[in-house]
N, C-alpha and C positions, 0 to 999 in steps of 0.2 A: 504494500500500500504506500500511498503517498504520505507527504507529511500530514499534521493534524489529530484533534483527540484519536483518532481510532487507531493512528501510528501509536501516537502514546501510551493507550490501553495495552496495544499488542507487545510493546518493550516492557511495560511493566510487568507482564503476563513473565514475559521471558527473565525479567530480574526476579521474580519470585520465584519460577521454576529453580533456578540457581539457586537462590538463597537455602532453599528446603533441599534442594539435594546435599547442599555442601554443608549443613547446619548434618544431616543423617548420614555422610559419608563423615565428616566428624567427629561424630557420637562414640564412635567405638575406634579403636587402638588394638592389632591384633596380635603384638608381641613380635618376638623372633623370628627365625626360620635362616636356612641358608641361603635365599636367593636378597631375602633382604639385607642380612647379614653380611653379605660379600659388597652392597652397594655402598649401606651406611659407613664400611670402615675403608670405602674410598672415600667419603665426605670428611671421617674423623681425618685421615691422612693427611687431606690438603689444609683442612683450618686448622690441624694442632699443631702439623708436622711440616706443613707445603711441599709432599709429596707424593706419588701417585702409589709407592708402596706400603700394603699395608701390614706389615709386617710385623709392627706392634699390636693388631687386634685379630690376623686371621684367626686363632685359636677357634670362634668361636662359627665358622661356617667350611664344609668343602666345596663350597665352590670359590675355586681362587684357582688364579693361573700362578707359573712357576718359571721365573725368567732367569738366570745368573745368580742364583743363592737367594733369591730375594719375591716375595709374594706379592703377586696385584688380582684386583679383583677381575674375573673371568667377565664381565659383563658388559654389555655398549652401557659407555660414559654417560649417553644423555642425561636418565635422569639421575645420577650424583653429581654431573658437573651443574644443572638446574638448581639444585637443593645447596649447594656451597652456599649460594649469600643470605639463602634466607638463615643455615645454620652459622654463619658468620656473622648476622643480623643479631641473633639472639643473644650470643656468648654476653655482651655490654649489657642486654636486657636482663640477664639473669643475676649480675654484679650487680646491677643497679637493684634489685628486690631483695638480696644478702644470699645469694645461690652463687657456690665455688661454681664457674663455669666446667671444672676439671670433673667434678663428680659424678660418679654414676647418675644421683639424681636428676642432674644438671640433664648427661646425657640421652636418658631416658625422656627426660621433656624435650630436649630437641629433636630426638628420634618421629616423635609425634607431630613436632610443627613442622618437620622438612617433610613429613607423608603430607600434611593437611597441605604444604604449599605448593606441593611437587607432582602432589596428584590426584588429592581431592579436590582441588582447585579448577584443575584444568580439566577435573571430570565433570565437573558442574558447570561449569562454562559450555563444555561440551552439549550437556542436557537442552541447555537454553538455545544451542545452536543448530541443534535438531529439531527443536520448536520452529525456529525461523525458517529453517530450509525448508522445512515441511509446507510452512507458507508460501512459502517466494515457487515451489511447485504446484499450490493449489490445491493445496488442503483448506479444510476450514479448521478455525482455532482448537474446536472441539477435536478434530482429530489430529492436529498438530500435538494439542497436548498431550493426549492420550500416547502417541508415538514418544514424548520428550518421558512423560513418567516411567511409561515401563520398560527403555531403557536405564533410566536412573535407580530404581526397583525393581523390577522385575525381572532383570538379567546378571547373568554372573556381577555386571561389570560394578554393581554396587561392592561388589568382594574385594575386588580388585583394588576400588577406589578408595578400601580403606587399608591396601599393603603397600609396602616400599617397595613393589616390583615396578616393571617397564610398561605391563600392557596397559594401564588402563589410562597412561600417557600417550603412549604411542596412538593406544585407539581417538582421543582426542586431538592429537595434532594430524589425524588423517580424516578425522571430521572436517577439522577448519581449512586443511586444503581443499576436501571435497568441498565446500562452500565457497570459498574463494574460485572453485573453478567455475562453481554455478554464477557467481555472478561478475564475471569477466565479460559473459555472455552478453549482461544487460546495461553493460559499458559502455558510455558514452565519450568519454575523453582518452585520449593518447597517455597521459598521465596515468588514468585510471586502471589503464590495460599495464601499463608495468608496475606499478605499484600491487595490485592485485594477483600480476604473476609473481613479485618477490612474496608476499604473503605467502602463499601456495608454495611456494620452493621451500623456506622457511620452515612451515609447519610438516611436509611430505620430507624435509630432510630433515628435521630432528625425531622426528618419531624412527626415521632410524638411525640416526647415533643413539637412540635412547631403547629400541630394541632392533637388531639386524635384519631378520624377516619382514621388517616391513619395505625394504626396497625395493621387491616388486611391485609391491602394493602403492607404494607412490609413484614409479612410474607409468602404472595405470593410471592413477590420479592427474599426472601431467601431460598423460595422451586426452586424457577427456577434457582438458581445461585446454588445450591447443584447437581441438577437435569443434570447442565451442566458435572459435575466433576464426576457423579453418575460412568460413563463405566470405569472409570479411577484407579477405584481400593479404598481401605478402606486409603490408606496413602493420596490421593488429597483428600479424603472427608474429613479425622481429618483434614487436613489444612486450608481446605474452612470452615468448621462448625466453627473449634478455631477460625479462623480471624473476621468471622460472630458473632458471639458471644461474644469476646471482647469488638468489636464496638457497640452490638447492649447494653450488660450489662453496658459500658461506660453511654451510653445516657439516660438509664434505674435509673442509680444512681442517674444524675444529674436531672431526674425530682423525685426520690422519697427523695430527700434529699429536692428538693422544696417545695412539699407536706409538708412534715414534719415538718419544720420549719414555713411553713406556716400555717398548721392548724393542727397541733401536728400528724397527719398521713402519712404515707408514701405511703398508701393505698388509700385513699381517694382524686380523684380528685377534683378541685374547683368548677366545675359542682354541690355539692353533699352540695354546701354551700349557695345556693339564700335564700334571706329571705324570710317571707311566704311572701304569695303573690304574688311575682316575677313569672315570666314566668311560669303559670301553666302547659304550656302543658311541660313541662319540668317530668312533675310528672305521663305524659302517657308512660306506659314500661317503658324500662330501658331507661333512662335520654332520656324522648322523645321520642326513639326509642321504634318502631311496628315490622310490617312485611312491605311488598313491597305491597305498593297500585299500582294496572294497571294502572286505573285514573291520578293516580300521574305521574306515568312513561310517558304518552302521553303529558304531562303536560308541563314535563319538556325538553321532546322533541319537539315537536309541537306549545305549548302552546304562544300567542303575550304575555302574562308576562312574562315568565320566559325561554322558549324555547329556548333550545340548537341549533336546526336546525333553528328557525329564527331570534339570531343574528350571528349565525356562520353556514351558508348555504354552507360551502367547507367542513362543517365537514359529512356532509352526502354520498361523497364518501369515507369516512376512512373505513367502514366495506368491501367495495372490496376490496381496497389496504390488509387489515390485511388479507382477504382471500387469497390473492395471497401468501402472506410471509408463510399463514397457509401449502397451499398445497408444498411449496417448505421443502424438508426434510432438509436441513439446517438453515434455520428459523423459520420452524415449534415452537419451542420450545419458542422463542422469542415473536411469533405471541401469543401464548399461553397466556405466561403472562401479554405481553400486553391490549390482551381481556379481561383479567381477572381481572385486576385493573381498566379497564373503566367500565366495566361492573358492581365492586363490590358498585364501586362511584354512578352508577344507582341507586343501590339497596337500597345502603344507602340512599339517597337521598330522593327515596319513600319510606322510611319505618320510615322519621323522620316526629314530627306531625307539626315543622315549614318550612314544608320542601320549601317556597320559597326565605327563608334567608331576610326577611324585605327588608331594601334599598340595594338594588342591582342588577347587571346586570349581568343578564344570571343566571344559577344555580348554585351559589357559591359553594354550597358542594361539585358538580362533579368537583370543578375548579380542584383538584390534577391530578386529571386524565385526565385532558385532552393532554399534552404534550405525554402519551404514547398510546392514539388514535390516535393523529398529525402523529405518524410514519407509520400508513396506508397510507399517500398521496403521499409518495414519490414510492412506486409500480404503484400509479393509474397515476402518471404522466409519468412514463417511460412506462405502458403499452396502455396510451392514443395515441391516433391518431391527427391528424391537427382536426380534428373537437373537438374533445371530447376535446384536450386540451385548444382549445377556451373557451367551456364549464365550467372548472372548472377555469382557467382562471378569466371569467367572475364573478364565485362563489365565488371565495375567493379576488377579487378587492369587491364585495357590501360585502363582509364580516370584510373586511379591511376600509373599509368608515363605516358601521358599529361603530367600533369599536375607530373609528378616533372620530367621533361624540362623545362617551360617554366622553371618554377620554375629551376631549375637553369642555365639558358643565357639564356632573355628570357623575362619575364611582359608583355612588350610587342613584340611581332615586329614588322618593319617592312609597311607595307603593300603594298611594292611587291612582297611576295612572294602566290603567288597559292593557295599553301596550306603555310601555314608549319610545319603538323604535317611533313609529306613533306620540303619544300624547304628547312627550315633547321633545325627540333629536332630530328626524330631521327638525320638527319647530322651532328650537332653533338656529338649528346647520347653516340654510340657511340663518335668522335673524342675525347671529353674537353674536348670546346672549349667551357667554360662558364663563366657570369657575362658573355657578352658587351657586354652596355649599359654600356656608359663614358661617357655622359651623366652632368651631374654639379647635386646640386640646389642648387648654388654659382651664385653668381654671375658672369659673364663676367671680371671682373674680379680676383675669387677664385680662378680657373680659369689668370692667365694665366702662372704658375707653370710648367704642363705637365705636372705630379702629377695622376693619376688619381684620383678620387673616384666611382667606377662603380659597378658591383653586384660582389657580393662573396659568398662564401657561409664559412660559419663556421669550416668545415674548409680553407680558402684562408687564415686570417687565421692558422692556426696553422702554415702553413706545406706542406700540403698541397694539392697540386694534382688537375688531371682529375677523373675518375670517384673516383679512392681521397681526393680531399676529402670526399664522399657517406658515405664511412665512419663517422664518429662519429654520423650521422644514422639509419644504420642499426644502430648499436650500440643508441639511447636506445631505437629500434620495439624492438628484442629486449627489453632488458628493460620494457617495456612490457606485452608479450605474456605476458612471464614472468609480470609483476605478475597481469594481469589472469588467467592460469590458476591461479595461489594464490587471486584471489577465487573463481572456479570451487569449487576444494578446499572452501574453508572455507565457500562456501554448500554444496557436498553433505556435509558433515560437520554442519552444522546440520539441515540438512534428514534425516539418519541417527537424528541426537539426537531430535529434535524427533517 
């Protein structure tokens, strides 16, 4: 839409979508684990030490690579070099409240605000960005939102967005390129078109320095934001390509200058560094990677371990909704590549040989992609009936409780469970037995204390326990809900007016 109250309404709609995501990605703190563990003690390295080795904290993860006597974290840099300033930000804030920066305690609460900033942040942004796309393709709000919620809820990526891992960044910075590539299209100015291509370069190349699988996925993303500019003449493509290319060469530098200093290569990812022994299957194909197992692929759809459809059961209308945006010739293009980055997340996913990501909930690897599968739901709700939207309705509230449970008990379940929706959340979750991970992103040594530094959730730290810690979190949805039925009012009171 154009400017004016109804522009206004609709940004508001989207600051509040944000707010309430980022206030529930928030809420909870999920402790340790080793993918985070190898991240945070590249962040400790550079603000304690200013260096990329971390050798004073691996103790406390195996995932770490092994270069010349000396340990680094096995993992794309994005998101710990992301998290540096906000954890450099804090050190002076915690001095200044009478908190040793040095101490564990110190620790632990920055461990929390470089997740909220690093990538509950950029998740929630995200939400609010699948709102708008949804609009800018011709959804109506109704069903814009509904696509923006049950991504923020009803998909793994609520988990995600409350760990120190890569994906549920990576899956946001390929959201804001897909966006940026949509609207290149409705680019008016020379400026606009390169400005809008370094955006898109920018976002499609940090998501991979900040997880490596995503590089084909971006440049999928940079064929369809060319693709849009393609009728337009050879002057919008130099524009869109330069801007493209900037941003993506920008992101390109900052991980091969990583590399390099890290283990004298600029060339060589950290992947290319485990000591022997380490993760053998790392040593099938290329780091891991095969071809696409069937098997796998039903696995990771179907599958009570790891099944995309059975912790997220709203995601199985997504391929009508992309249908619909397919067959419409001004989304067609859109549809496209959104299929094609869920679809490549499939691929990859069956063709690696760990492919159920250890502790974890749902199929970590597809997590990038899920956000531009979410954007099928907002066609299936506006083309649903009173019945059918009961239906999905229904799917995405158990996919939202779902997702509430992990959140709440472990957003990293152990593996030896053999379907840990059944066998350890929702047992747990009905019990009150939650925050279980007491893995801690301390140090062994930090740890030998015997003080807990686990997951924790916000209504526990005030002194509330079980299910009625859950409480204050369901206060903020209420008045959320309220909010957003006030904007209701006062667009049909404009709309009266008007």
């Amino acid at each position: 839409m154009s400017g004016g109250p109804a522009s206004l309404l609709i940004k508001r709609r989207a600051l509040l979508i944000s707010a309430v995501a980022f206030i529930s990605y928030a809420y909870f703190y999920q402790g340790g684990g080793w993918n985070q563990n190898s991240r945070f003690d590249l962040v400790r390295a550079i603000v304690e030490q200013q260096t990329l080795r971390i050798d004073a904290y691996h103790d406390n993860t195996y995932d770490k690579a092994y270069y010349q006597g000396h340990y680094y974290s096995d993992k794309a840099p994005g998101l710990a070099l992301l998290a540096v300033p906000a954890a450099a930000l804090e050190r002076p804030l915690l001095r200044a409240v009478g908190i040793d920066p040095a101490s564990p305690r110190a620790w632990v609460a920055t461990s929390y605000f470089v997740t909220l900033f690093a990538v509950a942040l950029p998740a929630a942004f995200a939400c609010a960005c699948l709102f708008l796309i949804a609009l800018k393709l011709g959804s109506s709000e109704g069903g814009a939102a509904f696509a923006a919620l049950s991504m923020a809820f009803a998909t793994p990526i609520w988990a995600y967005a409350t760990l120190f891992w890569g994906h549920a960044l990576a899956a946001a910075c390929l959201l804001f390129a897909f966006a940026a590539g949509i609207m290149l299209r409705s680019s008016e100015r020379a400026r606009s078109d390169f400005l809008w291509g370094v955006a898109l370069g920018l976002s499609a190349g940090w998501a991979t320095v900040s997880e490596y699988p995503a590089a084909p996925a971006s440049m999928i993303l940079a064929v369809f934001a060319l693709a849009q500019v393609w009728p337009e003449g050879w002057s919008r493509r130099m524009r869109s390509a330069g801007g493209i290319s900037l941003g993506a060469i920008a992101c390109i530098a900052v991980l091969m200058v990583y590399q390099d200093r890290a283990f004298g290569s600029a060339f060589h990812p950290s992947y290319a560094y485990y000591q022997e022994g380490a993760f053998p299957w790392m040593k099938h194909g290329y780091m891991g990677l095969t071809y696409p197992h069937v098997e796998v692929m039903l696995k990771l759809l179907f599958g009570c371990r790891r099944g995309l459809f059975i912790v997220s059961p709203i995601l199985v209308a997504t391929p009508f909704g992309l249908r619909v945006l397919w067959k419409n010739r001004a989304t067609h293009a859109a549809a496209v590549a959104a299929s094609a980055v869920a679809g490549y997340y499939l691929l990859f996913n069956a063709s690696f040989s760990a492919w159920d990501g250890g502790w974890s909930y749902g199929p970590r690897y597809m997590g990038a992609g899920l956000p531009l599968l979410c954007l099928g739901l907002a066609p299936v709700w506006d083309r649903a009936n009173r019945i059918w939207r009961r239906v999905v309705v229904a799917l995405a509230v158990c996919s939202g409780l779902f997702s509430l449970m992990a959140v709440s008990i472990t957003a990293q379940p152990p593996d030896r469970f053999r379907c840990a929706l059944t066998q350890l959340l929702t047992p747990s979750f009905w019990a009150g037995k939650l925050s279980l991970n007491q893995a801690s992103m301390l140090t062994l040594s930090e740890n030998a204390g015997g003080q807990a530094h686990g997951a924790f959730n916000l209504g526990e730290l005030i002194g509330m326990h079980g299910l009625p810690s859950l409480i204050p979190l369901f206060v903020i949805w209420g008045v959320a809900a309220f909010l957003w039925r006030r904007l209701n009012q006062v667009e049909q009171r404009a709309a009266t007016n008007y």
